[in-house]
N, C-alpha and C positions, 0 to 999 in steps of 0.2 A: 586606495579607496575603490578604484577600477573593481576591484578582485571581489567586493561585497557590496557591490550595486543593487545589485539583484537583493538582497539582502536585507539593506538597507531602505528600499523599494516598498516591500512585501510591510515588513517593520512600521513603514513611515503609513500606509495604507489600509492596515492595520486601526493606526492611532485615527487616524480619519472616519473611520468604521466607529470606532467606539464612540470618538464626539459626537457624530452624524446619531449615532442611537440615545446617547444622553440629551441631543436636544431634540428629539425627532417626538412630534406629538401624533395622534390619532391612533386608531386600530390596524390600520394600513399603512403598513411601516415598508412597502414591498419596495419604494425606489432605492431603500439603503441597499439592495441588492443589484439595482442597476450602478449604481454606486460602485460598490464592491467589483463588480465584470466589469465594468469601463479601467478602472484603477488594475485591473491585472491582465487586460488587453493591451493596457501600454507599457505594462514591464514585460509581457511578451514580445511586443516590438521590440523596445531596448533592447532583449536579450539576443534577439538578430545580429546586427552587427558585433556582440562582442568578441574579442578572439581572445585566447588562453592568454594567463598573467603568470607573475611569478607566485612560486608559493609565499603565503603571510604566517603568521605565528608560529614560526620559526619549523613551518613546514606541515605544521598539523590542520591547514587549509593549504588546497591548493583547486586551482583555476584552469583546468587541461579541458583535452577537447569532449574526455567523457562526459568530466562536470558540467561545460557548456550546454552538448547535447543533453543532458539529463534534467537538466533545471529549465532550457526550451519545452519539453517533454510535459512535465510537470505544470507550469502554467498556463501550456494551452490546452489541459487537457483540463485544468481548475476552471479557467474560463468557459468552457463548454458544461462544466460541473454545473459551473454559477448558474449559466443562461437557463438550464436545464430547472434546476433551483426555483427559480422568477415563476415558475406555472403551479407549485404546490399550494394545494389549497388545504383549508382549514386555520382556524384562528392561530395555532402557535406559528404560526410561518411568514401570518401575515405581521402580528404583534409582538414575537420575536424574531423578528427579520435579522436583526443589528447581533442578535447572541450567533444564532446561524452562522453568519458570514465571517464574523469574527473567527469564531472554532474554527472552521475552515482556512482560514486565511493563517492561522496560527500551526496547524497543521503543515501548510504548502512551506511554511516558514520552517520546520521541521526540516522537510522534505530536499529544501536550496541546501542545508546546512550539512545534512548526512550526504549529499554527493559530493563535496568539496572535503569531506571528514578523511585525513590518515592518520587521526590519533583514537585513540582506545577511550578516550574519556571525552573528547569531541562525538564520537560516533555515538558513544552510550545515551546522551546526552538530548540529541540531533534525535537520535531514536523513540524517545522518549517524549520530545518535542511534539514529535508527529504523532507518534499513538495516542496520547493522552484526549485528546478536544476527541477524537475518532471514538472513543468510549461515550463518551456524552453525544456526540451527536450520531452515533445507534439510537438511544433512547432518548431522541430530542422527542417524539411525538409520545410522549408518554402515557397519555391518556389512551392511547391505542393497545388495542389488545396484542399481548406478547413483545409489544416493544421494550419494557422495562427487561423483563424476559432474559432477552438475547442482547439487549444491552448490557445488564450480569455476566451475562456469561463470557461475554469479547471482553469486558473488563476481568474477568477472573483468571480465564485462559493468558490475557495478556501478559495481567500481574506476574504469571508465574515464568511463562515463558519471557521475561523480564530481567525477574531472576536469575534463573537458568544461566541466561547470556552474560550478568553480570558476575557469575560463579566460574563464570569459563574466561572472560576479560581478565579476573583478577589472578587465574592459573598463567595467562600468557603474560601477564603484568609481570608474574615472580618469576617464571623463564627468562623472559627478555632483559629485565632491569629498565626497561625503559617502555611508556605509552605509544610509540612511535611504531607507525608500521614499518618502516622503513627499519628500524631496529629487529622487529618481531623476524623481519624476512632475514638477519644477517643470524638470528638466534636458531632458525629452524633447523640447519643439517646438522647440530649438534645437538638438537632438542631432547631431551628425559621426555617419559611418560605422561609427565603433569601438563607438557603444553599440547601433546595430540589431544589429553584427554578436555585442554580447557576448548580447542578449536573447537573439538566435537560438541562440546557442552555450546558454545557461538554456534556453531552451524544449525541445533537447535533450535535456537531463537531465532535467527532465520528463516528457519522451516515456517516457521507462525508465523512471519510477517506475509511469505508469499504463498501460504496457505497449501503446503506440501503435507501430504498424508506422515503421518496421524497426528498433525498439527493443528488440522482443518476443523477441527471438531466446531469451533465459532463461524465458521461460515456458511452452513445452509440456514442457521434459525437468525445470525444476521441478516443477512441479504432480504429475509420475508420478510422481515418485520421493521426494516429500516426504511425510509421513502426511497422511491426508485430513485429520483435523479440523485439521491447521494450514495446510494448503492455502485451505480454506475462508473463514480468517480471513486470510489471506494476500489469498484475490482479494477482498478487501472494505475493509480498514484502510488497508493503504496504497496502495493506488489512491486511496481516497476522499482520503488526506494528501495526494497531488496533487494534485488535482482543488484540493483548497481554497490548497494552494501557489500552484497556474497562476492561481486570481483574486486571489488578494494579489499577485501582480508584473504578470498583465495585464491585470489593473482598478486596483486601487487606485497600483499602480507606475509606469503608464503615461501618465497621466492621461489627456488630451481625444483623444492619438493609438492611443485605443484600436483604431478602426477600421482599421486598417494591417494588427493583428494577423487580423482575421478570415480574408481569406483562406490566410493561411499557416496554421491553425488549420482552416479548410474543405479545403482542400488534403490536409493529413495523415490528416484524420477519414476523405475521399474512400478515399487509399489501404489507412489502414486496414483500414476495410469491404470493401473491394473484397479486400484481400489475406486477411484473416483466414478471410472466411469459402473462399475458395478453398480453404488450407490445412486448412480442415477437412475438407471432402469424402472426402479418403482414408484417413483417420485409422481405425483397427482398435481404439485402447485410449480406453476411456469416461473416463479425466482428460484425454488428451491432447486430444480431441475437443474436452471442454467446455472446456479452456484453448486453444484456436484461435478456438472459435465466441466466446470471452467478450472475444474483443480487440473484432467487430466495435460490439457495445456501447457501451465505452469510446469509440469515435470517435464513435457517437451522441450520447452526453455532453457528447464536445465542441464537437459543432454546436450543442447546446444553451444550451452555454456560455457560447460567444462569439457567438452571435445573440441574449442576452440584453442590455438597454440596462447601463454602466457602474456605475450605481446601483443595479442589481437583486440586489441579497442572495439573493434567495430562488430567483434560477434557479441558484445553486449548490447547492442542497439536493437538487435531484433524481437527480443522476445518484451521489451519494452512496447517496442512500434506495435507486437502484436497482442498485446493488455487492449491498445489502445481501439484498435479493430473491434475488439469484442464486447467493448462498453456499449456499442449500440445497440447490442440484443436485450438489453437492459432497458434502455431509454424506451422500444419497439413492446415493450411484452407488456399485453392488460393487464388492467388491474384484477389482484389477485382477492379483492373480496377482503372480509376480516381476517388479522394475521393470527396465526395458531402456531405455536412451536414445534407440537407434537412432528412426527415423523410417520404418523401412520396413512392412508388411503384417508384421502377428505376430497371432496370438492366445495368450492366456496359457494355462498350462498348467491345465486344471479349471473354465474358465471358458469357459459356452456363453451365448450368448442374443443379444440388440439389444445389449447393451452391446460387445461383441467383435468383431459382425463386420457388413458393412457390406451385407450380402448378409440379414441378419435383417430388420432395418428400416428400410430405406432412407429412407422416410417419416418415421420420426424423427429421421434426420440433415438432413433435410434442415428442417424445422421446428424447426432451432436456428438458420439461417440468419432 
């Protein structure tokens, strides 16, 4: 039981979210969110002292010090989410405080599950876990302009990139003979074409989770149109659950043919950077901006990654640590006025300075590249 504490935690905190909302009266619903951050400041604690377990279900969880590190990650970075959370105003936030935190918490619940994930159908599952509440709370504020929007669209992009990965799972399913990474890695130096081609079609949907070009397509008209503080934990949590996805399938999945992967990985990081930060340059609105400039990033990461040797644990931890870094440029940037999806020169209405137009501080846009 050690091995799904954390788990069980998130789970049981959860159900106390939803009582706390069923019996909670008034218009001012905002303590179930201090609620919510108290209850996941102390599975944060917990998660301190734990040390790595054995693996459970017959291998398809397991408890190492990645998991450890990546599920600490994860909650105090939710907690920060939450606290961030506690200050939005307007009526759905304060009187659906309980659906909020819920989503969110059902998400982070996703997110413990996909780092401890070495089976195929665990992972898919874990994946699915976390994105799903993430579509609905894009377009929690609905009555806002453009949130339904780009709500659509991160659910459509998702949908498909979904897909995708579950078309390339069921290629390494018929390779392997078995769900097991552990199996996938003994299948690969004798691999047919079916299972480079399902990796490729996984490495896909990967792409979408950490927003690698031309994956990215949901992420500038997200981020404007979603409230900052869940924006924030947005560009942190589940990047980072990718990030540690892509080494559980292209390190530990892979096994000795990890080297194959690098350039296709060097390749995309390339485009990335090259494309992200292009897309930034014209950019007028200060979320749109920093979700352009924050793709390039992510492809930094992933050079990191995969130029790390197969055994290296700890060069997974950095590009996590450094999601985390950059969530505060989120929390830090005014508000952006009414949201608009479009992509073209706007400035919003009451809103002057560096952050609106590109003609203030050119110098600052450009030292995000």
């Amino acid at each position: 039981m050690i091995a799904f504490a954390l788990e069980i935690g998130v789970g049981a905190l959860m159900l106390l979210v939803f009582v706390a909302t069923l019996l909670a009266r008034g218009d001012d619903r905002r303590w179930i969110g201090w609620l919510a951050a108290a209850g996941t400041l102390a599975l944060t604690l917990l998660a301190l002292p734990l040390s790595p377990a054995p693996a459970q279900l017959g291998g398809a969880f397991v408890q190492d010090g990645l998991a450890l590190f990546a599920k600490r990650l994860f909650l105090a970075a939710t907690f920060i989410g939450l606290l961030g959370g506690l200050s939005l105003p307007g009526r759905p936030f304060l009187r659906r405080a309980g659906e909020y935190h819920v989503l969110v918490l059902a998400s982070l619940l996703g997110m413990l599950v996909l780092a401890s994930a070495r089976d195929l159908v665990l992972l898919f599952v874990a994946f699915e876990l976390m994105s799903i509440p993430l579509y609905v709370l894009a377009g929690f504020a609905k009555r806002e302009a453009g949130a339904a929007e780009a709500a659509l669209k991160f659910f459509l992009v998702g949908s498909v990139s979904s897909a995708v990965m579950a078309y390339g799972l069921s290629f390494v399913y018929g390779a392997a003979r078995s769900t097991s990474l552990a199996a996938a890695a003994k299948a690969v130096p004798d691999a047919d074409g079916l299972l480079i081609l399902g990796l490729l079609a996984v490495f896909g949907g990967f792409g979408f989770k950490i927003a690698a070009f031309p994956f990215h397509m949901w992420v500038p008209d997200t981020y404007e149109a979603a409230p900052t503080p869940f924006v924030a934990w947005l560009s942190v949590t589940p990047k980072a659950a990718g990030f540690i996805a892509l080494f559980r399938v292209y390190f530990e999945g892979v096994g000795t043919s990890v080297s194959f992967w690098v350039p296709v990985a060097a390749g995309l990081a390339t485009l990335t950077i090259v494309a992200g930060n292009l897309m930034a340059l014209p950019q007028q609105n200060a979320k749109r901006l920093l979700a352009y400039s924050g793709i390039a990033p992510k492809a930094r990461s992933t050079w990191r990654r995969f130029g790390a040797s197969p055994s290296g644990h700890r060069s997974s931890r950095w590009p996590c640590c450094s999601s985390c870094s950059r969530s505060g440029a989120f929390r830090s940037s005014p508000a952006s006025g009414p949201s608009s999806t479009s992509s073209g020169p706007r400035q919003p209405p009451g809103c002057t300075g560096w952050c609106c137009s590109a003609r203030c501080s050119p110098s600052w846009r450009c030292s995000t590249i």
